[in-house]
C-alpha positions in Angstrom: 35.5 -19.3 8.5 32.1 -21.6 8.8 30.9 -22.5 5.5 27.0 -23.5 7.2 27.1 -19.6 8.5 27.6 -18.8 4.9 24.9 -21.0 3.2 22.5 -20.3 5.6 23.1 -16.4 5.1 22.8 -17.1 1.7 20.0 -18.8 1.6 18.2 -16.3 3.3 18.4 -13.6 0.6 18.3 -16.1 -2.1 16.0 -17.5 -4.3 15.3 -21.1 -3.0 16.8 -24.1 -5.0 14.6 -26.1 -7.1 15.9 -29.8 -5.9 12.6 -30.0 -3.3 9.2 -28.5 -4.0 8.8 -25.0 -2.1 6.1 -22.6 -1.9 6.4 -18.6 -1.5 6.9 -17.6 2.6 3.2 -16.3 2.0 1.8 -20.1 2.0 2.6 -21.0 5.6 1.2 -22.1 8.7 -2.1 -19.1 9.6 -2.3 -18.5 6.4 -5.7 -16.7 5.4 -6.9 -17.9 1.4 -9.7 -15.5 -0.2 -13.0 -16.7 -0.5 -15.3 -17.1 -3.6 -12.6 -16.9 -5.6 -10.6 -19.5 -7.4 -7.2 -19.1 -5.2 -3.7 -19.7 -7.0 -1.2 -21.7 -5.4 2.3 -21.6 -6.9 5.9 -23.0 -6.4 9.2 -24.0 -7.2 10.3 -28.0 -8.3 12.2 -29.7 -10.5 11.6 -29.9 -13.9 8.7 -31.8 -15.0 8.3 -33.0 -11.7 4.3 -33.2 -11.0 3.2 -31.2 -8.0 -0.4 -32.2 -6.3 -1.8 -30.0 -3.8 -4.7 -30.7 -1.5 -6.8 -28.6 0.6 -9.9 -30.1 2.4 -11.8 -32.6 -0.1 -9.9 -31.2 -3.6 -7.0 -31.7 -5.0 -5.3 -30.1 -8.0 -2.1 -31.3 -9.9 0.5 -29.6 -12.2 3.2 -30.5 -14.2 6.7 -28.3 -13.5 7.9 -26.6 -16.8 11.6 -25.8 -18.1 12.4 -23.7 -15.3 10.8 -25.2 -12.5 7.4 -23.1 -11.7 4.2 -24.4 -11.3 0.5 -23.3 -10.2 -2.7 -24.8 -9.8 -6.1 -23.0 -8.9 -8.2 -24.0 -6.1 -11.9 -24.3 -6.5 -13.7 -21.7 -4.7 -13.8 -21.7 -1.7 -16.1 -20.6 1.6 -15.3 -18.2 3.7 -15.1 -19.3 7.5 -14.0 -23.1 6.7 -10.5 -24.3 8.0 -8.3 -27.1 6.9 -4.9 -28.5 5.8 -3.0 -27.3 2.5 -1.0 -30.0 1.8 1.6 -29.7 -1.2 3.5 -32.9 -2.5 5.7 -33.5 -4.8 9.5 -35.7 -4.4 8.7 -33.9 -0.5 5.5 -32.7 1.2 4.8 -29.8 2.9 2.2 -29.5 5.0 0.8 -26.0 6.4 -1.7 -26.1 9.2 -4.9 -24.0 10.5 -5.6 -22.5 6.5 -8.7 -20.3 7.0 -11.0 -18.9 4.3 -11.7 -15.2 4.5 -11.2 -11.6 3.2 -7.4 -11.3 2.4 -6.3 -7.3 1.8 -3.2 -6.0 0.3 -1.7 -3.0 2.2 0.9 -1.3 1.2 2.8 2.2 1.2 5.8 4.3 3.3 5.9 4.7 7.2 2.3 5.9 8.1 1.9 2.5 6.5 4.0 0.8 8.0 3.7 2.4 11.3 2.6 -0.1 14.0 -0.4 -0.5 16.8 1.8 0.4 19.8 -0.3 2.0 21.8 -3.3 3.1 19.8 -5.3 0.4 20.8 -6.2 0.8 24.3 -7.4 -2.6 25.4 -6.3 -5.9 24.8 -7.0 -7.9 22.0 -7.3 -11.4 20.8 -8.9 -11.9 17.2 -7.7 -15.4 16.2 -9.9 -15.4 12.7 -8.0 -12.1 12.1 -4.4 -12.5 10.9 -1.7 -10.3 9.5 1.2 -11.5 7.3 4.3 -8.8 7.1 6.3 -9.0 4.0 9.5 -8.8 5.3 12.1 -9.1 2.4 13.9 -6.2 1.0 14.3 -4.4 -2.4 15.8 -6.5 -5.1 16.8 -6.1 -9.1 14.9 -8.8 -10.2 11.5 -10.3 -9.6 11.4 -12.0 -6.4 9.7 -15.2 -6.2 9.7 -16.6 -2.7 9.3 -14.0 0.0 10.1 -13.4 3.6 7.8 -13.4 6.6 5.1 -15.5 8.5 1.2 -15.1 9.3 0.4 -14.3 12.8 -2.9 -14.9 14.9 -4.0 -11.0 16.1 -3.5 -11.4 19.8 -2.5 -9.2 22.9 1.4 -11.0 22.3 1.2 -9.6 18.5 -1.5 -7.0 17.6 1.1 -3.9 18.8 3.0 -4.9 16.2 0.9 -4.7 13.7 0.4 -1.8 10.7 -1.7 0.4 12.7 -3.5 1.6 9.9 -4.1 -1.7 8.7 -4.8 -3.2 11.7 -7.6 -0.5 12.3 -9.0 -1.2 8.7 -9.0 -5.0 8.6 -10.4 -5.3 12.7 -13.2 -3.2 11.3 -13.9 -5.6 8.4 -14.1 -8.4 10.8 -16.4 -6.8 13.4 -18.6 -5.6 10.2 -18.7 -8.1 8.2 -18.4 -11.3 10.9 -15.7 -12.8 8.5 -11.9 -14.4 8.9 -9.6 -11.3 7.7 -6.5 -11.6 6.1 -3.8 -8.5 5.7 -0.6 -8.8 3.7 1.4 -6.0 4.4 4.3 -4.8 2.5 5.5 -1.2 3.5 8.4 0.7 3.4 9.4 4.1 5.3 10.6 6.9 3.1 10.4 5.7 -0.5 8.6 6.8 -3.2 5.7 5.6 -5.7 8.7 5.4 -8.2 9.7 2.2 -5.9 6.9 0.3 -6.1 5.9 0.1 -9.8 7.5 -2.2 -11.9 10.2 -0.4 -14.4 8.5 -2.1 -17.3 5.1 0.1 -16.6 7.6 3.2 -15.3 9.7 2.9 -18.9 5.7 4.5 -20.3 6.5 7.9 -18.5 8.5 10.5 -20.2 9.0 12.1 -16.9 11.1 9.2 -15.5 13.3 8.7 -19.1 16.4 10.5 -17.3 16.7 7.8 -14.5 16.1 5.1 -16.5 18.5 6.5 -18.9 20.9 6.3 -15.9 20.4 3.4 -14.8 20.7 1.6 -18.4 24.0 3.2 -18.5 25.5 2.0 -15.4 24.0 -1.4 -16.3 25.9 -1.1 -19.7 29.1 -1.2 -17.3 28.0 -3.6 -14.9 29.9 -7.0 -14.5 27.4 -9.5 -12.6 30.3 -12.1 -11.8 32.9 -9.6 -10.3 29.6 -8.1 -8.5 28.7 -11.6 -7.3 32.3 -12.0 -6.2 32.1 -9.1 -4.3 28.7 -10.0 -2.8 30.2 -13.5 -2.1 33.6 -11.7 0.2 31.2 -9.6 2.3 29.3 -12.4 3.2 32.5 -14.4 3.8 33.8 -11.9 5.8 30.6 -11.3 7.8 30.5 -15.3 8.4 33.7 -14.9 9.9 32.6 -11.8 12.0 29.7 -14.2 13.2 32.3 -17.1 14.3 34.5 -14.7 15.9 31.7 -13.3 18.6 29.8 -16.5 19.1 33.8 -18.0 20.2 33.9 -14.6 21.9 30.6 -14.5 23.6 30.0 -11.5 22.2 26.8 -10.2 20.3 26.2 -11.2 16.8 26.2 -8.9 14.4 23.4 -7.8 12.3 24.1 -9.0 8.5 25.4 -6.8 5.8 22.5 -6.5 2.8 25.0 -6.2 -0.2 23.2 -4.8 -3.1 25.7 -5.2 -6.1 22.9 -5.4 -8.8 22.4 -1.6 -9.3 18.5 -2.5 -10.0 17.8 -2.8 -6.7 18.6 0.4 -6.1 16.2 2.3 -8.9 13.1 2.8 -9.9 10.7 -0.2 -8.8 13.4 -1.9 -6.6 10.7 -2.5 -4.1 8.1 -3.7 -6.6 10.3 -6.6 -7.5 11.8 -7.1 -3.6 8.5 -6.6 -1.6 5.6 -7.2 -4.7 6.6 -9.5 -6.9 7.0 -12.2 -4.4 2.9 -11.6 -3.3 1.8 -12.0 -7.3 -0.6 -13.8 -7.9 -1.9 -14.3 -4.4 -5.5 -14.0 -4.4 -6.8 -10.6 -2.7 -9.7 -9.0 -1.8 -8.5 -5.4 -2.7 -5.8 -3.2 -1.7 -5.0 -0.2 0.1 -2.4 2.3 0.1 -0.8 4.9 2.0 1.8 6.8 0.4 2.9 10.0 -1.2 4.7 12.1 1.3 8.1 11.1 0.0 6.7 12.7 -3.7 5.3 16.2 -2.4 9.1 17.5 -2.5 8.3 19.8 -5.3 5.2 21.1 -7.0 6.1 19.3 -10.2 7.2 16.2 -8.1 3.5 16.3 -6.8 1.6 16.8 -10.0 3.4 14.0 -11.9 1.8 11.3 -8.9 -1.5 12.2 -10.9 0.1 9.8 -13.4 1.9 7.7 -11.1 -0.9 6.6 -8.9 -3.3 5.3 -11.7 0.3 3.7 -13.6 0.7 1.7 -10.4 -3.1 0.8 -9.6 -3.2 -0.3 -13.4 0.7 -2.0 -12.9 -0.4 -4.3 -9.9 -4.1 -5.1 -11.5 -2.2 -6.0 -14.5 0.1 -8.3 -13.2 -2.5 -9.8 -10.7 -4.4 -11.2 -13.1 -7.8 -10.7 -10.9 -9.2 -8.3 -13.3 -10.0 -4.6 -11.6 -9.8 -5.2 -7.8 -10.8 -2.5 -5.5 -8.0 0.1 -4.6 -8.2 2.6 -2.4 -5.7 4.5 -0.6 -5.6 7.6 2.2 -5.4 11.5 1.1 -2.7 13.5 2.9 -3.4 15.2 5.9 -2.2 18.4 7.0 1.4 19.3 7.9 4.0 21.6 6.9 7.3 21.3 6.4 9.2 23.6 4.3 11.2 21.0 2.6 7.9 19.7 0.9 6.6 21.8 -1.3 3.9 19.7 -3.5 2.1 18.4 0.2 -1.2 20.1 -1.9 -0.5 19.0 -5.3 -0.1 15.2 -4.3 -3.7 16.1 -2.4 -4.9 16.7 -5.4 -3.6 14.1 -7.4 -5.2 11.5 -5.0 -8.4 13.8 -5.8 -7.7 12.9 -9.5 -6.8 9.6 -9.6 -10.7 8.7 -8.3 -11.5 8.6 -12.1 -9.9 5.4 -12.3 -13.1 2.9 -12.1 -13.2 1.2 -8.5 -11.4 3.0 -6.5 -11.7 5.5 -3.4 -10.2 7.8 -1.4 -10.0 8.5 2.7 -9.7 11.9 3.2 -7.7 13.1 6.6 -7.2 16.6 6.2 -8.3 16.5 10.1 -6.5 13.5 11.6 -3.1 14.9 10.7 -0.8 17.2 12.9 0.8 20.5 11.5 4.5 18.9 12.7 4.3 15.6 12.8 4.8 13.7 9.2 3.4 10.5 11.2 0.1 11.6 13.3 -1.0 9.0 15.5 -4.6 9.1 14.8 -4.3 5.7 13.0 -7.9 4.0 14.0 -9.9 7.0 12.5 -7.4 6.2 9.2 -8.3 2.9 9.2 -11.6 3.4 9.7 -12.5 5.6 7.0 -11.1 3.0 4.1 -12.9 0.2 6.1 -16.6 2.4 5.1 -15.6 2.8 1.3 -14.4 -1.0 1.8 -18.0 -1.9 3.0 -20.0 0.5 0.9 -18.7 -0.1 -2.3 -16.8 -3.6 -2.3 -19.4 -5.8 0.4 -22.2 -3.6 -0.7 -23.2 -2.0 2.7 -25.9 1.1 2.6 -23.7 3.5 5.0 -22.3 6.7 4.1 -18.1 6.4 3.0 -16.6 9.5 1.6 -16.6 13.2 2.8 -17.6 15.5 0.2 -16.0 15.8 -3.1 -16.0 18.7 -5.4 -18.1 18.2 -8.1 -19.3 21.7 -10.1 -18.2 25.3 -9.4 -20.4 28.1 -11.2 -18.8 31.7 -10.9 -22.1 34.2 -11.0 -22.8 37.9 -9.9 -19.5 37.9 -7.6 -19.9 34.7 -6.0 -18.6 30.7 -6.5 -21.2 28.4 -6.1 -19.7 25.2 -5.2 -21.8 21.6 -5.5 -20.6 18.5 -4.0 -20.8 14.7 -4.2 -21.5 12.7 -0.5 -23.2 16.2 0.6 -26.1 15.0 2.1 -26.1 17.0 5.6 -23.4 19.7 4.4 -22.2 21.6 7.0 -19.0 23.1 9.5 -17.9 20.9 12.0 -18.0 23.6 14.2 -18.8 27.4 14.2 -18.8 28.6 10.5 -16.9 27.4 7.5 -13.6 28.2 7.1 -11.1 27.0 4.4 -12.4 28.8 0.9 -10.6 31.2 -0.7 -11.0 33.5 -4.0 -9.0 34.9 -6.7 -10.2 36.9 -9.4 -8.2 38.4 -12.6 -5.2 39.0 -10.5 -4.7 35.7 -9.6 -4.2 36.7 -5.4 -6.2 34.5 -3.5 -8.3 36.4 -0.5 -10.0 34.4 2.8 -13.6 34.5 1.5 -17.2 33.7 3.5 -19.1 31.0 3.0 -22.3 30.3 3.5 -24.6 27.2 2.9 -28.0 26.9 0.7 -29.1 23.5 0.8 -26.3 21.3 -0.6 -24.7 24.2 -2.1 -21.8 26.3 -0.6 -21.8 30.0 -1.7 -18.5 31.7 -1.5 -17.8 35.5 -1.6 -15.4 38.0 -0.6 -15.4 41.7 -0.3 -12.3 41.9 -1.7 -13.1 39.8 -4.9 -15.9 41.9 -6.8 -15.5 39.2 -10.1 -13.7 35.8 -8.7 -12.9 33.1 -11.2 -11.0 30.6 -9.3 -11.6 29.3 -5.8 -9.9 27.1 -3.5 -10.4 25.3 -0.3 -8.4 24.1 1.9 -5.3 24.6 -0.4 -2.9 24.9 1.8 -0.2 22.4 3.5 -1.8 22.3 7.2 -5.1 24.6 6.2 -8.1 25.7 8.5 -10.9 24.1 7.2 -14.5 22.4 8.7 -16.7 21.2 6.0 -17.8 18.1 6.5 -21.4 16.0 5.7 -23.7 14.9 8.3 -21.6 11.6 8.8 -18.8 13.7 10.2 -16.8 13.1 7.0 -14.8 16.0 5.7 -14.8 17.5 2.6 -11.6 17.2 0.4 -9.5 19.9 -0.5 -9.4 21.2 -4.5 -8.5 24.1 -6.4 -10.1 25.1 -10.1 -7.4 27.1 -11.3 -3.5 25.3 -12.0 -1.7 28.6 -11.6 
């Protein structure tokens, strides 16, 4: 057995000691600070050891307290200036080519995470646009260093890049003729449940069963025969490693022993892949998530509360105040083991109440089979207009048209949008409404535009009361405005 193949394991999935000063994996060499803002930078030392950081012509001290941590806030800073971030305390650490720009959070499941590859068709070297992929895993407690490492957008790195926030934050940079910034921190299959911190989750009724769970298998849980445990698969896999490197064999990849049940429940990666980002300053964020919720009707309608509990969770625990959030809408596809694909739609839909926020609607870059449809740069696009419109204050149109008043009169549902200007199909007539009348069975209906108004009727509905559009999983439907947006899908009735 090698104990330095052991402590350097460890190391890597622990939190660091406190003997040296150290900074979260965030502050390294690349690294993109926001501007205009008064930028935190934090660490670990020794307690009450003083901790001076420099950057450029300012320097700010701080005093550790009882359990190491310390933070100082930079002055603002201007976007497009470069320098050195130099942190001293008993060491110094030094982290080169610090650029001031627009830093983004973006976050979510696999059409998140879901690189470049070969979306982008030509190659590409940005070197004042720079990505930083959170790479640690979920966790039970609050993480407080991080895992990963800024990298200069280049033809060597941009393929591996989010593609939907590669398409976002390149279109910021063109736009706006500023140094962008993207931390992303995405995982493939997991739910909204994973990223929220428990304490916020512990507020909904609906999740009381699994944390009633999980309280009682912590009631049970031993942490030092579970570190033991931990400490024996490690052992053994450092002997694994000894054995092929003697061998010439491959290494094998390292186990990831979770034996603190927390990192397996509700806001696991909120505290493996979040935490460890708090309070870095950002821009905004965007997300793209919620396929992994739309299992079941009910399942869908609870992310109405979900989404605003984790918009309000992060903004919370920021401490920036209200930054702009946005995330994407689901597009179509159909699969029969999801059931609540429309009700998640329309909890997105919902969730726009929540003051400065927006919504990219997709229901036409999807596929009708493919959970992950490739059109990424038209994704990343649409959140980069709300991005410019409504957080850099741009006079360009950013939403397709929401629903905004439906009037039922002599047999027909007049329907009134907001972001109509220019309503109309995107090809041929418009398709995707529906009505229901006392009966509650929905019938294709016509629709017809007067003005900024869309007039719905069917033959088969003399006296409708509800109508619908586009309220189906992977639905025909054309409406867009006159920018080529399209119109979201919605439903007045909850039958």
């Amino acid at each position: 057995m090698k104990p330095a193949l052991i402590t350097a394991f460890i190391a890597l999935t622990a939190t660091a000691a406190h003997a040296d000063v150290s900074l979260p994996a965030l502050f390294s060499d690349h690294m993109v600070l926001q501007a205009d803002v008064a930028a935190p930078v934090w660490g670990l030392a020794d307690a009450g050891e003083q901790v001076s950081v420099t950057f450029g012509s300012q320097t700010q001290t701080a005093t550790t307290d009882a359990s190491g941590k310390w933070s100082v806030k930079l002055g603002k800073l201007k976007s497009g200036d470069t320098a050195t971030l130099i942190v001293k305390g008993k060491n110094t650490i030094t982290i080169n080519d610090v650029l001031i720009g627009e830093v983004w959070l973006c976050s979510g499941q696999s059409n998140m995470a879901f690189t470049v590859g070969g979306q982008e068709k030509s190659p590409v070297s940005l070197p004042t646009f720079r990505v930083f992929t959170e790479a640690s895993s979920a966790a039970g407690e609050p993480q407080k260093i991080g895992k990963g490492q800024w990298q200069l957008c280049s033809s060597e790195t941009y393929k591996t890049f989010s593609g939907t926030a590669y398409f976002f934050g390149r279109n910021l940079h063109e736009q706006l003729k500023q140094p962008v910034g993207l931390i992303v921190s995405a995982v493939g299959g997991t739910p909204i449940e994973s990223w929220t911190s428990p304490e916020a989750q512990r507020t909904l009724p609906e999740m009381k069963a699994a944390f009633a769970k999980l309280d009682a298998t912590m009631a049970k849980y031993d942490p030092v025969a579970a570190k033991a445990q931990k400490d024996k698969q490690l052992a053994a896999f450092a002997e694994l490693v000894a054995k092929a490197k003697a061998e010439g064999k491959p290494i094998p990849g390292p186990p990831n022993p979770k034996y603190d049940p927390r990192a397996l429940g509700p806001g696991n990666l909120f505290m493996g892949k979040i935490a460890p980002l708090m309070p870095y300053a950002i821009r905004g964020a965007v997300w793209y998530q919620g396929e992994s919720n739309a299992r079941t009707p009910e399942s869908g309608g609870l992310y109405a509360k979900q989404l605003p509990l984790l918009i309000q969770d992060w903004r919370t625990r920021w401490g920036q105040g209200d930054f702009p959030f946005a995330w994407v809408q689901l597009p179509q596809y159909h699969n029969d083991q999801f059931k609540g694909w429309c009700e998640v739609r329309e909890s997105m839909l919902k969730t726009l109440s929540v003051p400065r926020t927006g919504m990219a609607v997709t229901i036409d870059t999807g596929h009708p089979t493919n959970i992950h449809p490739t059109n990424k740069p038209e994704v990343g696009r649409r959140l980069s207009l709300w991005a410019l419109a409504k957080v850099y204050g741009q006079n360009i149109p950013f939403s397709g048209p929401l629903p905004k008043a439906q009037q039922f009169q002599n047999g027909a549902a007049i329907c009134t949008f907001e972001h109509a200007e220019g309503l109309k199909a995107r090809q041929g007539q418009i398709e995707g409404f529906e009505l229901a009348g006392a009966d509650r069975t929905f019938h294709s209906a016509t629709a017809k535009l007067e003005g900024e108004k869309v007039i719905v009727t069917s033959p088969e509905v003399k006296t409708p009361i509800a109508v619908r559009y586009a309220w189906k999983d992977n639905p025909t439907a054309n409406l867009t405005n006159a920018a080529g947006l399209p119109a979201s899908p919605f439903r007045t009735d909850d039958w």
